[in-house]
HTML snippet that shows the backbone in 3Dmol.js (N, CA, C, O; Angstrom):
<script src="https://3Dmol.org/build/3Dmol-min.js"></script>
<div id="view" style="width:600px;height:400px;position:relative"></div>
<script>
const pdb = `
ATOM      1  N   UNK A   1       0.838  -1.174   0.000  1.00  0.00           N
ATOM      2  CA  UNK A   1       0.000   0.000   0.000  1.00  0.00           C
ATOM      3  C   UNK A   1       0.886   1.242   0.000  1.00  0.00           C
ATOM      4  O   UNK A   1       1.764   1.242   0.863  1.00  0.00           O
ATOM      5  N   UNK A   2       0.814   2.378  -0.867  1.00  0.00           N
ATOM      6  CA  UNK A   2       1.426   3.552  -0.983  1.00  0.00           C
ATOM      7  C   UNK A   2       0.512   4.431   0.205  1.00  0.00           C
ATOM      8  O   UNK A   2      -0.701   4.457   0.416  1.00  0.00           O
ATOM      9  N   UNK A   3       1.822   5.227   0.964  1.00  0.00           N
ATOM     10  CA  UNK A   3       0.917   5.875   1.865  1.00  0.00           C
ATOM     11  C   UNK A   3       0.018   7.315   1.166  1.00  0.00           C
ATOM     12  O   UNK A   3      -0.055   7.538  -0.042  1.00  0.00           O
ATOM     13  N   UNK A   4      -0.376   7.854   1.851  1.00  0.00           N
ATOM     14  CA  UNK A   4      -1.202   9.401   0.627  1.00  0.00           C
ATOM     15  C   UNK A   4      -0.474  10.376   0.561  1.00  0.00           C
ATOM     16  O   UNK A   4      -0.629  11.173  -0.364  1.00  0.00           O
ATOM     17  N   UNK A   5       0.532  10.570   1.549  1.00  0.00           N
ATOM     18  CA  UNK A   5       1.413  11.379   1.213  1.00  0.00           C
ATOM     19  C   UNK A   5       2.738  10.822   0.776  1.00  0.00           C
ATOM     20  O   UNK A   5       3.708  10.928   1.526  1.00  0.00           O
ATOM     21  N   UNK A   6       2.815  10.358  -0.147  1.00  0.00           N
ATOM     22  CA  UNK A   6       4.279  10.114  -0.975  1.00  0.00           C
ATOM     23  C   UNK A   6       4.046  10.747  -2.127  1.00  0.00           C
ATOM     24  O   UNK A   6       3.088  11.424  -2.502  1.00  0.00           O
ATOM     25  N   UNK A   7       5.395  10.333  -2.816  1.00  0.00           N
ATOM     26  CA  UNK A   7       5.559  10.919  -3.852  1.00  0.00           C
ATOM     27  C   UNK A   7       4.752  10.394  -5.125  1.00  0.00           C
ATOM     28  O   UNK A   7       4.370  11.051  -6.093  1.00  0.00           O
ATOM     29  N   UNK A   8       4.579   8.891  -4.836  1.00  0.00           N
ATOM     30  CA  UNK A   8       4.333   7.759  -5.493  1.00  0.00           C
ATOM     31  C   UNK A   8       2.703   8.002  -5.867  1.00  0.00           C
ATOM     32  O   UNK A   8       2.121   7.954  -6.951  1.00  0.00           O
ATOM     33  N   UNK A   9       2.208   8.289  -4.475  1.00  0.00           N
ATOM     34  CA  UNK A   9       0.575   8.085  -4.596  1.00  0.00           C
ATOM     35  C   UNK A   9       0.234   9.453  -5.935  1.00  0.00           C
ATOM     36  O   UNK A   9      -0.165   9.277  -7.086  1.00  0.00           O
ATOM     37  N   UNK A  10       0.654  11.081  -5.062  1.00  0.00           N
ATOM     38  CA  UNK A  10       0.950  12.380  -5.801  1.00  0.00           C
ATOM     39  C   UNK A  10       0.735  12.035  -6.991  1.00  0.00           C
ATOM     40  O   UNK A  10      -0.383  12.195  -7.479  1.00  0.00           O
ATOM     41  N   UNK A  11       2.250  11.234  -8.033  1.00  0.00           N
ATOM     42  CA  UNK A  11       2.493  11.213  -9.307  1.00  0.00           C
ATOM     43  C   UNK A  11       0.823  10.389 -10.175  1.00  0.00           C
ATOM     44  O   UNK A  11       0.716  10.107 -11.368  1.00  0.00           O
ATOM     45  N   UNK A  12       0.024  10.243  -9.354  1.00  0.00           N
ATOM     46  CA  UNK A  12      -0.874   9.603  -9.993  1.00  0.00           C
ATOM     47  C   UNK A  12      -2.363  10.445 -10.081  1.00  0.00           C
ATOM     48  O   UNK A  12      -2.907  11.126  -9.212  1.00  0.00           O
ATOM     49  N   UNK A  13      -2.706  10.199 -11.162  1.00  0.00           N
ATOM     50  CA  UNK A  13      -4.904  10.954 -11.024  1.00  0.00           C
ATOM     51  C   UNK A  13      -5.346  10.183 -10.006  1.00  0.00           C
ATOM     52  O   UNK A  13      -4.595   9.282  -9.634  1.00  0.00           O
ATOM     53  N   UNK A  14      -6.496  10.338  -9.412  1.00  0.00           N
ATOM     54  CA  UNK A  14      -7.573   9.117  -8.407  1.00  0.00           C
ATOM     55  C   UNK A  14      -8.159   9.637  -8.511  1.00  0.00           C
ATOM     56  O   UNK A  14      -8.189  10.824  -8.186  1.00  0.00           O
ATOM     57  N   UNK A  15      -9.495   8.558  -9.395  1.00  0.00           N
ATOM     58  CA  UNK A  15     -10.661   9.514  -9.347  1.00  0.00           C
ATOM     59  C   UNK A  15     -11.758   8.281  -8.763  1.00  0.00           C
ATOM     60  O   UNK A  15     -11.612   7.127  -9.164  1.00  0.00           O
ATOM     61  N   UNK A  16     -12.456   8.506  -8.143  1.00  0.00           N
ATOM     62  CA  UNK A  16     -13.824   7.583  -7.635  1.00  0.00           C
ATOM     63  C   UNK A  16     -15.155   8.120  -8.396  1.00  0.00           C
ATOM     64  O   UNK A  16     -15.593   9.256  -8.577  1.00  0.00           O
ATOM     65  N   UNK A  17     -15.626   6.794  -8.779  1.00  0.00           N
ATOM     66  CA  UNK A  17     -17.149   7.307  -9.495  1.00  0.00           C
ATOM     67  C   UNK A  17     -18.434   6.642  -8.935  1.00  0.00           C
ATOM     68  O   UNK A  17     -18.145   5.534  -8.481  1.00  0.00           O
ATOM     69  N   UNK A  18     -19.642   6.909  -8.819  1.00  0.00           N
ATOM     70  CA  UNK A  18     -20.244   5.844  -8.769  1.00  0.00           C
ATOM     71  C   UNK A  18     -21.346   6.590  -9.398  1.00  0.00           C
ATOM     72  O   UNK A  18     -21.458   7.793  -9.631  1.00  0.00           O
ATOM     73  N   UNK A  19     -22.289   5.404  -9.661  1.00  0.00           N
ATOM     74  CA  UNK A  19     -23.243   5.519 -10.797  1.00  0.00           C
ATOM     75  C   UNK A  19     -24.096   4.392 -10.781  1.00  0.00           C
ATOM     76  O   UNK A  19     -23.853   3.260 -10.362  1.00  0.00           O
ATOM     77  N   UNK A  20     -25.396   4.965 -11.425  1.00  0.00           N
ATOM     78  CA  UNK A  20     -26.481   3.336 -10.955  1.00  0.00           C
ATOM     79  C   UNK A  20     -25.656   2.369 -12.441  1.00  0.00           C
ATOM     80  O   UNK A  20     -24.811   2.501 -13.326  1.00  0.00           O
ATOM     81  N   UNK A  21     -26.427   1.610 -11.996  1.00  0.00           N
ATOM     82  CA  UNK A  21     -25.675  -0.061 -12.429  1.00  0.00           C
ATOM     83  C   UNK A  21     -26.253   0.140 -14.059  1.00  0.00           C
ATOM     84  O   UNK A  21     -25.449   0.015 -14.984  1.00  0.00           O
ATOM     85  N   UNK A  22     -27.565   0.430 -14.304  1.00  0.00           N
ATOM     86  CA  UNK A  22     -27.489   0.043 -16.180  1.00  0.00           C
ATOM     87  C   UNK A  22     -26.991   1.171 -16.365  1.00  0.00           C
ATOM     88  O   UNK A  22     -27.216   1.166 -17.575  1.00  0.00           O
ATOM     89  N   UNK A  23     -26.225   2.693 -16.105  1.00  0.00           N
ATOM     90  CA  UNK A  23     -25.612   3.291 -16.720  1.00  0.00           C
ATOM     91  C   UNK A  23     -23.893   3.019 -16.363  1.00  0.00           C
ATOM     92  O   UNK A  23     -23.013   3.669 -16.928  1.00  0.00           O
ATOM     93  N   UNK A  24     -23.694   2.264 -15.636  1.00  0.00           N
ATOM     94  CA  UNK A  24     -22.063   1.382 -15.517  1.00  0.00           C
ATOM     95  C   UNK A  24     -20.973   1.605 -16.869  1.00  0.00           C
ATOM     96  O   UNK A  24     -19.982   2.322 -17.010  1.00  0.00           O
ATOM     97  N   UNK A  25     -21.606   0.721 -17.683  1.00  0.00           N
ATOM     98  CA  UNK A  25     -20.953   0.206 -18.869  1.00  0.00           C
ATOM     99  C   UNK A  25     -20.682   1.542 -19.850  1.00  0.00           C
ATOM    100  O   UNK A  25     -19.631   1.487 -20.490  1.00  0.00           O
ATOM    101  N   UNK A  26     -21.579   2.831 -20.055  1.00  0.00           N
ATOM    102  CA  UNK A  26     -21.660   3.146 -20.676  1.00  0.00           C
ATOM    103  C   UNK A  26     -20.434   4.333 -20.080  1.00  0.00           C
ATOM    104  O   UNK A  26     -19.417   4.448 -20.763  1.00  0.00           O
ATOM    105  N   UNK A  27     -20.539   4.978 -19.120  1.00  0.00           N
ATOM    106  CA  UNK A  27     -19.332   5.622 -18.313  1.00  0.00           C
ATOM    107  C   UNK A  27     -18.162   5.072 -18.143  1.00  0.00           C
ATOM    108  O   UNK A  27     -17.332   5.926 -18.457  1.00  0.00           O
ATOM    109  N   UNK A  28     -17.712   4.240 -17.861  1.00  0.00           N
ATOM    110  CA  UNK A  28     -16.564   3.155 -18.287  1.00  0.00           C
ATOM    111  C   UNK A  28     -16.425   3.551 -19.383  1.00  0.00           C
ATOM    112  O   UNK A  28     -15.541   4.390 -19.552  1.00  0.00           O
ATOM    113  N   UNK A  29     -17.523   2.951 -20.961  1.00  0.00           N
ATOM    114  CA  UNK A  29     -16.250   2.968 -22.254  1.00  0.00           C
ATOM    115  C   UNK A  29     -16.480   4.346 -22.571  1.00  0.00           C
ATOM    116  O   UNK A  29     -15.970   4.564 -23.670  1.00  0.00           O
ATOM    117  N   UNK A  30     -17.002   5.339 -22.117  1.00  0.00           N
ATOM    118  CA  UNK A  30     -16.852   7.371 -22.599  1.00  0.00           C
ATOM    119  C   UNK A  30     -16.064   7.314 -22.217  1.00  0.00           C
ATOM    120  O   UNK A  30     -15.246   7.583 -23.096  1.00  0.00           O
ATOM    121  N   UNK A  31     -15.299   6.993 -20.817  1.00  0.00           N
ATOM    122  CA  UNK A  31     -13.673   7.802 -19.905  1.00  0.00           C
ATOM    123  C   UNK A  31     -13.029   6.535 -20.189  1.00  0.00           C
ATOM    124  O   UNK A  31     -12.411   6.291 -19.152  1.00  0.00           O
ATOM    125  N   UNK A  32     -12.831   5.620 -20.985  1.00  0.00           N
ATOM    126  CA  UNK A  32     -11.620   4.901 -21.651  1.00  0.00           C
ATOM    127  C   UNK A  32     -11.275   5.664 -23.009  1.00  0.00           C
ATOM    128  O   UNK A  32     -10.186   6.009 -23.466  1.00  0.00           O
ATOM    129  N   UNK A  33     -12.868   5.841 -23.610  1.00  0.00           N
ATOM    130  CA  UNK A  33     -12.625   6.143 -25.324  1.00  0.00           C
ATOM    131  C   UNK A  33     -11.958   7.727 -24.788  1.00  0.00           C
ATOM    132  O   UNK A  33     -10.920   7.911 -25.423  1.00  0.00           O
ATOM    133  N   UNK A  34     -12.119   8.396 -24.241  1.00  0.00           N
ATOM    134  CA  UNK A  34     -11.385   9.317 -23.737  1.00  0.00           C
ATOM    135  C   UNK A  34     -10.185   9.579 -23.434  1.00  0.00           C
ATOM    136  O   UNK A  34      -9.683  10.692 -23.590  1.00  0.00           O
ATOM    137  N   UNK A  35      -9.695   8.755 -23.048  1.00  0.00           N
ATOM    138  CA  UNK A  35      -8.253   8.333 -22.130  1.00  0.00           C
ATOM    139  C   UNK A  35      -7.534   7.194 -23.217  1.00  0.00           C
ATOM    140  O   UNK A  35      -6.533   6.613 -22.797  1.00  0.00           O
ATOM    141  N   UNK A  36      -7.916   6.941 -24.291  1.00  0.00           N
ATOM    142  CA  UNK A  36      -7.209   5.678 -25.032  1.00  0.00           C
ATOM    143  C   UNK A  36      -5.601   6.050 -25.100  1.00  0.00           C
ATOM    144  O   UNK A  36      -4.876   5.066 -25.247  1.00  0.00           O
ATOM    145  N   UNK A  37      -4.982   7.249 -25.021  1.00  0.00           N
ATOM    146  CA  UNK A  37      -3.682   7.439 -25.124  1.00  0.00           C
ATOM    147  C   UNK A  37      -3.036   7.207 -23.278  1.00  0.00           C
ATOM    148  O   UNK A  37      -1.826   7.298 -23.070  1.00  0.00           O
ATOM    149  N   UNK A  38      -3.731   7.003 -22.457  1.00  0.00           N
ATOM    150  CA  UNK A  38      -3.658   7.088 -21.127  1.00  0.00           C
ATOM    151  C   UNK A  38      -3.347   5.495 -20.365  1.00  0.00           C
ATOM    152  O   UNK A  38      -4.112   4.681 -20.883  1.00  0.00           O
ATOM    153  N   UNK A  39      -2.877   5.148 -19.804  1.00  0.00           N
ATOM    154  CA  UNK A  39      -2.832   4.016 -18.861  1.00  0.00           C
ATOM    155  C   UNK A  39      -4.108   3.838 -18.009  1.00  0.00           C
ATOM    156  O   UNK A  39      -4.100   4.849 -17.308  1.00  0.00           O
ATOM    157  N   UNK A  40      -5.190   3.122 -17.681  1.00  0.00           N
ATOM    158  CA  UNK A  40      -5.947   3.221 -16.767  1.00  0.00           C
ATOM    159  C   UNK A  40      -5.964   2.098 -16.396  1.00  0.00           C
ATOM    160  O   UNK A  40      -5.801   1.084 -17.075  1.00  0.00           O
ATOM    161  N   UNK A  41      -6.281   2.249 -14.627  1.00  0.00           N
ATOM    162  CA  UNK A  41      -6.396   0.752 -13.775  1.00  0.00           C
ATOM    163  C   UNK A  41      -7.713   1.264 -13.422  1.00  0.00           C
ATOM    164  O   UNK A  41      -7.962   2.433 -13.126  1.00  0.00           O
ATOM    165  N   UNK A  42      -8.637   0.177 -13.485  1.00  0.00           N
ATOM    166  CA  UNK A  42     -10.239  -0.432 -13.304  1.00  0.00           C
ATOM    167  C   UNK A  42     -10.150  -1.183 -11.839  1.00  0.00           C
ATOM    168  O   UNK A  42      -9.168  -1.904 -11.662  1.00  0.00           O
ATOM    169  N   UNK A  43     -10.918  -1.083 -10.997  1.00  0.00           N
ATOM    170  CA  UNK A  43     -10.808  -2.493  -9.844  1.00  0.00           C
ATOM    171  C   UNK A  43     -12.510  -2.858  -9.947  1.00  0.00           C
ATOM    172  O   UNK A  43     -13.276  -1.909  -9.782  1.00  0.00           O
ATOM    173  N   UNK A  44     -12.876  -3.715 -10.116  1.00  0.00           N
ATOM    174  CA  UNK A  44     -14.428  -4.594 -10.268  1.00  0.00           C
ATOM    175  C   UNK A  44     -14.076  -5.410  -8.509  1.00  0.00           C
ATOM    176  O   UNK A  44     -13.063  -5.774  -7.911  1.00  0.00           O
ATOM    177  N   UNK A  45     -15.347  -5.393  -8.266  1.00  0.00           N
ATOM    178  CA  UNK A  45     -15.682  -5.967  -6.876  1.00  0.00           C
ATOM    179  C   UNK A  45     -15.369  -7.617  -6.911  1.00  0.00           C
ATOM    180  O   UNK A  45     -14.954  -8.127  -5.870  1.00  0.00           O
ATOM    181  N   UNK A  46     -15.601  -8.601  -8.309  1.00  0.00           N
ATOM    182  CA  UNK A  46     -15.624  -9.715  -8.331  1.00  0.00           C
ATOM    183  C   UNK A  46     -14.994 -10.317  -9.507  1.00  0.00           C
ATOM    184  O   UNK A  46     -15.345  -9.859 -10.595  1.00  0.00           O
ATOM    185  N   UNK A  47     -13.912 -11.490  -9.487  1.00  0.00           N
ATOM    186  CA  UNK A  47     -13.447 -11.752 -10.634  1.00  0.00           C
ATOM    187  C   UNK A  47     -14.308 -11.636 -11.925  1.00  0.00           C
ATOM    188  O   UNK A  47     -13.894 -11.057 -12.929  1.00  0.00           O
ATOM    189  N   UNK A  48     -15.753 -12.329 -11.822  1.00  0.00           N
ATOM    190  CA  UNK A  48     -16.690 -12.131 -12.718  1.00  0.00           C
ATOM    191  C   UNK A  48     -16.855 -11.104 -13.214  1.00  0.00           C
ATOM    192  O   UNK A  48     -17.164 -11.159 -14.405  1.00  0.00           O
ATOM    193  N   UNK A  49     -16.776 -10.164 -12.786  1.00  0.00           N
ATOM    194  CA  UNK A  49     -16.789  -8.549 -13.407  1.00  0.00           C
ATOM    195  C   UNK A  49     -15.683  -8.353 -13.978  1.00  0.00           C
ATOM    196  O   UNK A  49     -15.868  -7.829 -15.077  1.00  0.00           O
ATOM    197  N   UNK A  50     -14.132  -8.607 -13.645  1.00  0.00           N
ATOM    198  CA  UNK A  50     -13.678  -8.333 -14.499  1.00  0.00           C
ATOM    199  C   UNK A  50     -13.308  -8.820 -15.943  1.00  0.00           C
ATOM    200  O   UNK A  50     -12.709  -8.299 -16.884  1.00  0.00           O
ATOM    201  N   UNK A  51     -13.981 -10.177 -15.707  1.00  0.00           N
ATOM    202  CA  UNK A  51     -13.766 -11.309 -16.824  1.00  0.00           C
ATOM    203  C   UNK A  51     -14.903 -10.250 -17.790  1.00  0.00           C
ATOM    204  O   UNK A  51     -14.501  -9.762 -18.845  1.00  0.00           O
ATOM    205  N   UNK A  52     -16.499  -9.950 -17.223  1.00  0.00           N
ATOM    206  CA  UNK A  52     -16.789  -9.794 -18.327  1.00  0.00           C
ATOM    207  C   UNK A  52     -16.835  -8.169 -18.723  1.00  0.00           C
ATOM    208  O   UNK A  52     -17.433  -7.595 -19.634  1.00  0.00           O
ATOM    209  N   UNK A  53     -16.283  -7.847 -18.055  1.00  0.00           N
ATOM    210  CA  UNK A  53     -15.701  -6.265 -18.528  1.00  0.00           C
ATOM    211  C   UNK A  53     -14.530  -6.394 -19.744  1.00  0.00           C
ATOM    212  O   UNK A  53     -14.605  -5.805 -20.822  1.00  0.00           O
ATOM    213  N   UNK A  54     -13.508  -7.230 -19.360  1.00  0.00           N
ATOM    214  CA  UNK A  54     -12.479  -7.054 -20.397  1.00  0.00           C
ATOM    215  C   UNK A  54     -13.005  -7.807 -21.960  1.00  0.00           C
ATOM    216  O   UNK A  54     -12.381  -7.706 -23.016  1.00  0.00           O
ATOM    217  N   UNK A  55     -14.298  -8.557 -21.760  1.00  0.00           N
ATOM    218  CA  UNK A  55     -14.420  -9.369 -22.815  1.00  0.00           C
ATOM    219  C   UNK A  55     -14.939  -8.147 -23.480  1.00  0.00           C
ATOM    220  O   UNK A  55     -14.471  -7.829 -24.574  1.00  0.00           O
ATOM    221  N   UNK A  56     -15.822  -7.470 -22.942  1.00  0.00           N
ATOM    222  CA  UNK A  56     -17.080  -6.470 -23.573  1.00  0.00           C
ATOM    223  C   UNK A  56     -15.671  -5.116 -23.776  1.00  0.00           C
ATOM    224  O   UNK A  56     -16.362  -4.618 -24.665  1.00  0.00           O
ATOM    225  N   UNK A  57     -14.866  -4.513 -23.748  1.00  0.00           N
ATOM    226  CA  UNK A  57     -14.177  -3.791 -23.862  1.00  0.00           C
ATOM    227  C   UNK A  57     -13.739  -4.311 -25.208  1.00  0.00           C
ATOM    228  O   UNK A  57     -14.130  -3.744 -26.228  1.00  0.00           O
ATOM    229  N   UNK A  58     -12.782  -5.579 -25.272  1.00  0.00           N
ATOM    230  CA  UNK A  58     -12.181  -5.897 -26.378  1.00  0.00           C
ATOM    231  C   UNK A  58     -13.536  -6.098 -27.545  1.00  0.00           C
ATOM    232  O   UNK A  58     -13.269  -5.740 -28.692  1.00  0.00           O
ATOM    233  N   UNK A  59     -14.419  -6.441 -27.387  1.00  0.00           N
ATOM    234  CA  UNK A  59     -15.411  -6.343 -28.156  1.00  0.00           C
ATOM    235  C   UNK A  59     -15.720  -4.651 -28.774  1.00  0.00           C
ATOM    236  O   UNK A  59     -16.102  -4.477 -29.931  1.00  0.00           O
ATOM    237  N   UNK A  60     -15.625  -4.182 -28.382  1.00  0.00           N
ATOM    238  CA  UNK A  60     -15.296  -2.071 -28.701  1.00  0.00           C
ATOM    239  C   UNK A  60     -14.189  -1.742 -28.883  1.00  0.00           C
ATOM    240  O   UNK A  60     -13.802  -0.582 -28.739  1.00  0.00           O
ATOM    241  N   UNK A  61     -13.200  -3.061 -29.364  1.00  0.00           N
ATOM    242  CA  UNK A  61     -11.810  -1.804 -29.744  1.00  0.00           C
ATOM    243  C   UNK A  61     -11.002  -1.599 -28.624  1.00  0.00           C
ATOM    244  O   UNK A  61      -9.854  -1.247 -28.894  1.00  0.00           O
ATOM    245  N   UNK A  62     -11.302  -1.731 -27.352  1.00  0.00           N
ATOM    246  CA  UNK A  62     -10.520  -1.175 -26.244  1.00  0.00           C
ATOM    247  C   UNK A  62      -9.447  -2.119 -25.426  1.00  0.00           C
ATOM    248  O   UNK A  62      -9.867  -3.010 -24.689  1.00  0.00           O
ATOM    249  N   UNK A  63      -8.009  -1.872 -25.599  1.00  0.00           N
ATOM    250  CA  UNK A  63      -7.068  -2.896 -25.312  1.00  0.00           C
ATOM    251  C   UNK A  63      -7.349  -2.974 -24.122  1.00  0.00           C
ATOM    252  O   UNK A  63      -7.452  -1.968 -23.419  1.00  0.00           O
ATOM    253  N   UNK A  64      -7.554  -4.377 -23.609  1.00  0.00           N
ATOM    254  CA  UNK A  64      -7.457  -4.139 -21.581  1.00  0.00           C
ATOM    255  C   UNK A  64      -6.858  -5.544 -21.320  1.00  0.00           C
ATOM    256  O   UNK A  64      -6.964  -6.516 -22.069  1.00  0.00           O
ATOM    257  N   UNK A  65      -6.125  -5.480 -19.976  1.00  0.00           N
ATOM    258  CA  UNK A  65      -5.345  -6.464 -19.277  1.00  0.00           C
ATOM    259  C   UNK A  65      -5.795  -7.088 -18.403  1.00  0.00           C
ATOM    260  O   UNK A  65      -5.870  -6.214 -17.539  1.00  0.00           O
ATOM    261  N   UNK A  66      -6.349  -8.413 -17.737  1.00  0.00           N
ATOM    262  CA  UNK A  66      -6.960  -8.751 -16.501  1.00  0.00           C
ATOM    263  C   UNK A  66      -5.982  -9.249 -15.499  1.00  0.00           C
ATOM    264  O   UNK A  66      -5.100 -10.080 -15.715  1.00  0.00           O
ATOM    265  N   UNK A  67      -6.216  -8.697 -14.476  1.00  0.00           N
ATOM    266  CA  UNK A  67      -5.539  -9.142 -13.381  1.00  0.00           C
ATOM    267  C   UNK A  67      -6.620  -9.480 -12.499  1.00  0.00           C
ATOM    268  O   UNK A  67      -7.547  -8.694 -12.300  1.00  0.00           O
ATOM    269  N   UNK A  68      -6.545 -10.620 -11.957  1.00  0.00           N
ATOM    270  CA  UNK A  68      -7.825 -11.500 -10.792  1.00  0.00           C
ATOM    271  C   UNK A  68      -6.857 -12.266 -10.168  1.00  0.00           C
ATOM    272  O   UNK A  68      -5.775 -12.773 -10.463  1.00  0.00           O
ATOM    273  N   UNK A  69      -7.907 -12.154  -8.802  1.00  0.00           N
ATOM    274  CA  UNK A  69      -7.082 -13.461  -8.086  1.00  0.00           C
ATOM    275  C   UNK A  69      -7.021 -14.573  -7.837  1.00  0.00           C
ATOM    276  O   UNK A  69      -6.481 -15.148  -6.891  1.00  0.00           O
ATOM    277  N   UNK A  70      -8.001 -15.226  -9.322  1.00  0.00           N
ATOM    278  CA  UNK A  70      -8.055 -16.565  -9.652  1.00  0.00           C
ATOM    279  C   UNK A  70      -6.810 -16.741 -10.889  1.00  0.00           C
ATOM    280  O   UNK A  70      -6.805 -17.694 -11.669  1.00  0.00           O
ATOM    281  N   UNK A  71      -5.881 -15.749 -10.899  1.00  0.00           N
ATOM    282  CA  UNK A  71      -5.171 -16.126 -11.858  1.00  0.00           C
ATOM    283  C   UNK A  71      -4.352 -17.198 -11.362  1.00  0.00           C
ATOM    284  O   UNK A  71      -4.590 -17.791 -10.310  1.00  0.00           O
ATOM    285  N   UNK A  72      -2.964 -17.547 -12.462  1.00  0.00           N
ATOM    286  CA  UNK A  72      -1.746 -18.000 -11.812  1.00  0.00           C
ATOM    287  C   UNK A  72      -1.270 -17.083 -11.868  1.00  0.00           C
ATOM    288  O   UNK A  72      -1.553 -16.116 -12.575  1.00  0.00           O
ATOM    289  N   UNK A  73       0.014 -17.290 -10.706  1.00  0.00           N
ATOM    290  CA  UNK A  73       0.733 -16.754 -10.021  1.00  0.00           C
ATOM    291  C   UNK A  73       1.747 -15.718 -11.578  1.00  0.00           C
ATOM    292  O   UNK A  73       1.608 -14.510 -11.767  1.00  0.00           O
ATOM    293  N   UNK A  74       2.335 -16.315 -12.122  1.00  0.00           N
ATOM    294  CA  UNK A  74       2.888 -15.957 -13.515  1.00  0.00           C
ATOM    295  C   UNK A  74       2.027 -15.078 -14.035  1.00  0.00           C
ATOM    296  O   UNK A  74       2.126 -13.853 -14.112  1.00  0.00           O
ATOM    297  N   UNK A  75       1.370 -15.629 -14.305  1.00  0.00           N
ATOM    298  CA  UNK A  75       0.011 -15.047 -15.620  1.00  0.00           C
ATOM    299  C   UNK A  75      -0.106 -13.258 -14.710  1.00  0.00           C
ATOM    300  O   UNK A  75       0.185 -12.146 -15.150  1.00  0.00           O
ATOM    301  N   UNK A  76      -0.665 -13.689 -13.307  1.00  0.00           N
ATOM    302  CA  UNK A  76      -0.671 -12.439 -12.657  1.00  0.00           C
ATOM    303  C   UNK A  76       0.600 -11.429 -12.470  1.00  0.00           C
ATOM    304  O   UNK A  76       0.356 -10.266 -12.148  1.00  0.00           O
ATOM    305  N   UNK A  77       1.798 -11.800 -12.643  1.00  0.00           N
ATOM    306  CA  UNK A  77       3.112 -10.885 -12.579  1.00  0.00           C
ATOM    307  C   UNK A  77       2.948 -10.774 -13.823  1.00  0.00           C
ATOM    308  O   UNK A  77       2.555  -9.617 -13.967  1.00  0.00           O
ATOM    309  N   UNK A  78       3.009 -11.302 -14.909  1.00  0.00           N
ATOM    310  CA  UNK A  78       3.334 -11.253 -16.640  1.00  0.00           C
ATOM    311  C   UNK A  78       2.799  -9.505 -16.971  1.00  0.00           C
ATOM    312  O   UNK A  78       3.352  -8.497 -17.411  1.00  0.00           O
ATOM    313  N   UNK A  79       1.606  -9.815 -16.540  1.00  0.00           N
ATOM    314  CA  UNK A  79       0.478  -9.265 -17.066  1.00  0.00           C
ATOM    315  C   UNK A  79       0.788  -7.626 -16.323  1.00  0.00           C
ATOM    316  O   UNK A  79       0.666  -6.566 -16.936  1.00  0.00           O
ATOM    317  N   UNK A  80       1.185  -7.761 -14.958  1.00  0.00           N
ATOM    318  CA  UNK A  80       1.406  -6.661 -14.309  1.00  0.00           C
ATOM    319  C   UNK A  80       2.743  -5.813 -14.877  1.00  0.00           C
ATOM    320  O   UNK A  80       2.957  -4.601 -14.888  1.00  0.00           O
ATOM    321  N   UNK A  81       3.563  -6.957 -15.347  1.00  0.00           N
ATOM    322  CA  UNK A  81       4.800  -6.142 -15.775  1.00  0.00           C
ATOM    323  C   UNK A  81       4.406  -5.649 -17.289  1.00  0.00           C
ATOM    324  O   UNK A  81       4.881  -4.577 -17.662  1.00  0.00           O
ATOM    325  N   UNK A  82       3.834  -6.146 -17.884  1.00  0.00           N
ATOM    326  CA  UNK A  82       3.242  -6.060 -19.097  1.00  0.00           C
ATOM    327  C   UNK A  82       2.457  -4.116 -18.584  1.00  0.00           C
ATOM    328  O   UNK A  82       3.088  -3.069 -18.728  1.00  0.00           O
ATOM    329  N   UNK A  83       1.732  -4.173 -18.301  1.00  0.00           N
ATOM    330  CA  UNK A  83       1.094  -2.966 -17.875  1.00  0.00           C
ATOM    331  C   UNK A  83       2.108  -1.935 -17.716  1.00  0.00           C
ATOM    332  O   UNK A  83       2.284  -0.836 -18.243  1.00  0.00           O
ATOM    333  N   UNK A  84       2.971  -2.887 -16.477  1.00  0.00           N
ATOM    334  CA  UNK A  84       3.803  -0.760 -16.111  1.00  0.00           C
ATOM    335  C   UNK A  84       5.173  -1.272 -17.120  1.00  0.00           C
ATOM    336  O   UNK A  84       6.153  -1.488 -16.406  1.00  0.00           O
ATOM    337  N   UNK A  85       5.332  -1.409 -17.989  1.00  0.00           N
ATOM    338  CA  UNK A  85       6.117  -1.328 -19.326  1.00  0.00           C
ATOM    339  C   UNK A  85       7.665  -1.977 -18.486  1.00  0.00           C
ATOM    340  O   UNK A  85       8.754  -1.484 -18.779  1.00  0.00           O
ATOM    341  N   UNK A  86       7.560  -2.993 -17.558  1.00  0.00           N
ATOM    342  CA  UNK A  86       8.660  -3.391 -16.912  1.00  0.00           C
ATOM    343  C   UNK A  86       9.355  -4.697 -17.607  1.00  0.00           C
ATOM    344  O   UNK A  86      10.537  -5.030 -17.528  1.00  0.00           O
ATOM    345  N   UNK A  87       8.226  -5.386 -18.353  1.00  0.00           N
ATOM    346  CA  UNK A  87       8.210  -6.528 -18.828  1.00  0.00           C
ATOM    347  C   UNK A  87       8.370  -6.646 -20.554  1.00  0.00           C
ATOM    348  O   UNK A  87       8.362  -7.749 -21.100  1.00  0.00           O
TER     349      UNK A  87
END
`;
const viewer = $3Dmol.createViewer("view");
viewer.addModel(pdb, "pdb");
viewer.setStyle({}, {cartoon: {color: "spectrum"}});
viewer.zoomTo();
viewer.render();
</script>
């Protein structure tokens, strides 16, 4: 966990949204199709959400990475280094 005052947390946007549930999907892909030159991290409450978020994204064009904690152990570092351009 980064504490709130570092430098680390600072160098980053945080934004919190919430919104009723059938307008979800549609706020998600406006502030991706928005941000497509941008890095963004998503957190979904349940692996299921993010499974079918990334399916319905790539279905619109929109590159996305899943990280869950039903992954493997690999698959879950790969993917993370893959993201922050370490890998």
């Amino acid at each position: 966990m980064v504490p709130l005052n570092s430098d680390i947390y600072e160098a980053y946007d945080h934004t919190f949204v919430s919104c009723p549930e059938h307008l979800r999907f549609r706020l998600l892909y406006t502030f991706l199709k928005k941000n497509l030159d941008k890095k963004v991290v998503i957190f979904c409450s349940t692996t299921d959400s993010v499974l079918f978020y990334s399916k319905l994204l790539r279905r619109f064009k929109i590159p996305a990475c899943t990280m869950h904690s039903q992954q493997e152990r690999h698959k879950f570092i790969n993917t993370f280094l893959k993201f922050s351009d370490l890998g």
